[in-house]
N, C-alpha and C positions, 0 to 999 in steps of 0.2 A: 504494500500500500504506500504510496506516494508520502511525505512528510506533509502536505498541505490537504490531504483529502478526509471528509470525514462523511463519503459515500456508504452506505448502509449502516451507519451507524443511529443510536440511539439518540436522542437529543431533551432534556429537561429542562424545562427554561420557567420560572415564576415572573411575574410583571410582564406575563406576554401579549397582552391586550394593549399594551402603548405602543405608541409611534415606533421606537428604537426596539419594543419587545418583537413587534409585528414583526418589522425589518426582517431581525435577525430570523425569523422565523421563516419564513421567504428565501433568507440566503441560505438559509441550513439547507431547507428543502431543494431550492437548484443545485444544491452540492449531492443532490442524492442521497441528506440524513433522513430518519422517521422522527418526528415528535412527538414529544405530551407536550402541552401547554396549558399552563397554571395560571390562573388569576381570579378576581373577584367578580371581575364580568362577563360574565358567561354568554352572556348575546354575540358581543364583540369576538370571543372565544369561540365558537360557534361559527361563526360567520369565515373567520381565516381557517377552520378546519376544513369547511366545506371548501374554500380555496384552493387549499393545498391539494388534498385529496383531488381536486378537478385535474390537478396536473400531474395526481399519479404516485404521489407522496401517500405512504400512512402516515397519519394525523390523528391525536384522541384529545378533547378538551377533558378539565379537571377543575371543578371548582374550587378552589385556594386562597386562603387569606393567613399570608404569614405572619400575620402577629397571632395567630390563636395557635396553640400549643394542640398538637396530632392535626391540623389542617395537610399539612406539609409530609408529614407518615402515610396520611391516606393517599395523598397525590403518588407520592414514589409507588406503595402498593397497587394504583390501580396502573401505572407505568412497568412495573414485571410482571404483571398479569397479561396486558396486553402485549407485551413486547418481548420482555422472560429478560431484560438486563437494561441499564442504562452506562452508557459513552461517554456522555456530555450531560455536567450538570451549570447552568446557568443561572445565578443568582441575581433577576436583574429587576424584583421588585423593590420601588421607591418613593421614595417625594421630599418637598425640601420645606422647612420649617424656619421664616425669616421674619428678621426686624431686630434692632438694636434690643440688648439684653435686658434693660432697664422696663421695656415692657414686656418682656415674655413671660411666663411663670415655669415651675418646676413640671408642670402637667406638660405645658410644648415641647420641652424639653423630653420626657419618658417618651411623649408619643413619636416624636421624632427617630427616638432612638428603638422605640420598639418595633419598630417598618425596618428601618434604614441598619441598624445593625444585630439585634436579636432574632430578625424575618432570616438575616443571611444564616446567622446560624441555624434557625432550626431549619433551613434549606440546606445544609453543609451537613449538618450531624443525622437526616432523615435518609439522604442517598449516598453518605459515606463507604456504607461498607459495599455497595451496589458498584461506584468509581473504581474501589480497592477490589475489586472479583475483576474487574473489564482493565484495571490500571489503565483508566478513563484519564478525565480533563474536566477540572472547576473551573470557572472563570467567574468572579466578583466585577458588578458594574461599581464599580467607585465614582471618583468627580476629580477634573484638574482641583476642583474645590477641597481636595482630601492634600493636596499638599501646598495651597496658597487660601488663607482665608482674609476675605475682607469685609469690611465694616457690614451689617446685618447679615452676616450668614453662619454666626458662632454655633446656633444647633444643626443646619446641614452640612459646613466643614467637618466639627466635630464630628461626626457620622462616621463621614466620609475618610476623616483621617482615623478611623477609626476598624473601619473595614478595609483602609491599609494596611496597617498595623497585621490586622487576622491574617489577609492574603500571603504578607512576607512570613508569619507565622508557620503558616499551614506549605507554603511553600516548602520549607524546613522537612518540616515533618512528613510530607507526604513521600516527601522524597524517595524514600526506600521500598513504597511500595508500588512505583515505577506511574502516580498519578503526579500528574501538572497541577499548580495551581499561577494562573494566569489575571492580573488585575488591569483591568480596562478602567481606564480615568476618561473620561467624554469632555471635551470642552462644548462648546455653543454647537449641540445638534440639535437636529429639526425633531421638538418633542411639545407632550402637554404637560411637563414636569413644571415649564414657566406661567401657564395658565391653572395651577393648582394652589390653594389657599392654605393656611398652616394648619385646616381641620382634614385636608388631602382629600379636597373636593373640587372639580374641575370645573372651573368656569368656559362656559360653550365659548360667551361672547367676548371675553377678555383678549386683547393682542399683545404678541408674544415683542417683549419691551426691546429687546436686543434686533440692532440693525439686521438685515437677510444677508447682506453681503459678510456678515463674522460666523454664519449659521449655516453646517453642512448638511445636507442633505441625508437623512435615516438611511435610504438605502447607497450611498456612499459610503455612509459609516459601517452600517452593517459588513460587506466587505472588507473592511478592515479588523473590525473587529474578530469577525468568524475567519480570517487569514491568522491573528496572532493567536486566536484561539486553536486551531491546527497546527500551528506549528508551535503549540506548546511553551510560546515566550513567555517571561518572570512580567513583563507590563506592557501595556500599548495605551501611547497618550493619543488621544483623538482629535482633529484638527491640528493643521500648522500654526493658527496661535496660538491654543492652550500648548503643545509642546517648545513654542518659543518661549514661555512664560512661566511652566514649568523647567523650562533648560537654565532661565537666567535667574529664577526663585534658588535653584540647588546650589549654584554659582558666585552669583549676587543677591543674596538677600536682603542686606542694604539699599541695594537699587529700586528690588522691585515694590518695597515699602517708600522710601521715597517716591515711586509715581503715584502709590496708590493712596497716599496723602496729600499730594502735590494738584494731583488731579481729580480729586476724591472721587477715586474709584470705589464704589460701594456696590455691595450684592444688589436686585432687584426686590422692588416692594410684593407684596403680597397683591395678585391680579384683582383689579376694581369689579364691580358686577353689575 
């Protein structure tokens, strides 16, 4: 098998009902993988299984909310049922919790953190031992936001730099038992993550604040994505300027705190309705 191919393979992916979840779900399936796909909205889930399937793909939806504890047991289970293994596990449900600290409370805070980093684990810890039978492939969606935080976005960095942390972790550890663990940072992709409120409610009519011309395309990203995820690399920054920004953040961090004071570069508000 090719180092970049992940044809007949199994594919698990949680947050697969978004823009970038979809994506990738598209590109697995032109690669010749099969999926489960996990998420809360099952219409939308539904609707890209019938998709896939039209082109020839096995495809099964799974109803999943990974902050509830056995959500995410039940999905991997009814994923070796139909399928009898899983390849690819993708931990790419999320949302982002913002605004300067002084108004958040300790509740924005847990819920932020119970999507964004306790959802990865119990998506890590449910098809663990599933990856370690196949000496599969994890991939964590993180954010350039997990290694540069700027003014209102202390509980979705946090997260973010947080579910770094796990990836270099588990990278470690997994090591031996011949599974990858692979961390995708996304800068400015084409998502509804920027039209989602800090109760992780999407607003239809809100527009997405960040200019088009810094915002790459889902299925461009996709592509890249499901490339470092085949070939098994330690990280893949997404977009040329989040990896410009993340290259001069490791470098000069000096610097990149002077622009982001200078020119008060701050996170994005919570979408208006």
């Amino acid at each position: 098998m090719a180092v970049t191919s992940v044809s007949g393979q199994v594919v698990f992916m949680t947050g697969a009902s978004s823009c970038i979840g979809a994506a990738l779900a598209r590109e697995f399936a032109r690669r010749g993988a099969d999926l489960v796909l996990a998420a809360r909205r099952t219409d939308r889930l539904e609707r890209l299984v019938q998709e896939l399937q039209g082109g020839g793909r096995r495809a099964i939806s799974v109803t999943c909310d990974v902050t509830k504890d056995g959500d995410v047991e039940r999905a991997v289970t009814a994923a070796r049922t139909a399928f009898g293994r899983i390849d690819v596990v993708v931990a790419n449900a999320g949302f982002g919790v913002l605004g300067r600290v002084e108004r958040l409370t300790l509740d924005d805070y847990r819920r932020q953190f119970e999507t964004n980093v306790f959802g990865v684990l119990r998506t890590v810890w449910a098809a663990l031992a599933e990856v370690k039978q196949t000496r599969g492939r994890v991939a964590i969606i993180g954010s350039v936001a997990g290694h540069i935080a700027t003014p209102g976005s202390s509980p979705y960095a946090m997260s973010k730099f947080a579910v770094r942390a796990l990836a270099e972790a588990l990278g470690h550890e997994l090591a031996r038992d011949g599974v990858s663990v692979t961390l995708i940072s996304p800068g400015f992709v084409e998502s509804e993550l920027r039209r989602v409120d800090n109760q992780g409610v999407v607003s239809d009519t809100a527009a997405d604040p960040v200019p088009s011309w810094l915002v790459m395309s889902a299925a461009r990203a996709a592509r890249q994505i499901v490339n470092a995820i085949a070939r098994r690399r330690r990280e893949a920054v997404i977009t040329g300027p989040g990896r410009a920004f993340v290259f001069l953040h490791r470098h000069a961090p000096w610097l990149t705190a002077a622009v982001i004071r200078a020119f008060g570069v701050k996170s994005r508000g919570e979408p208006s309705r």
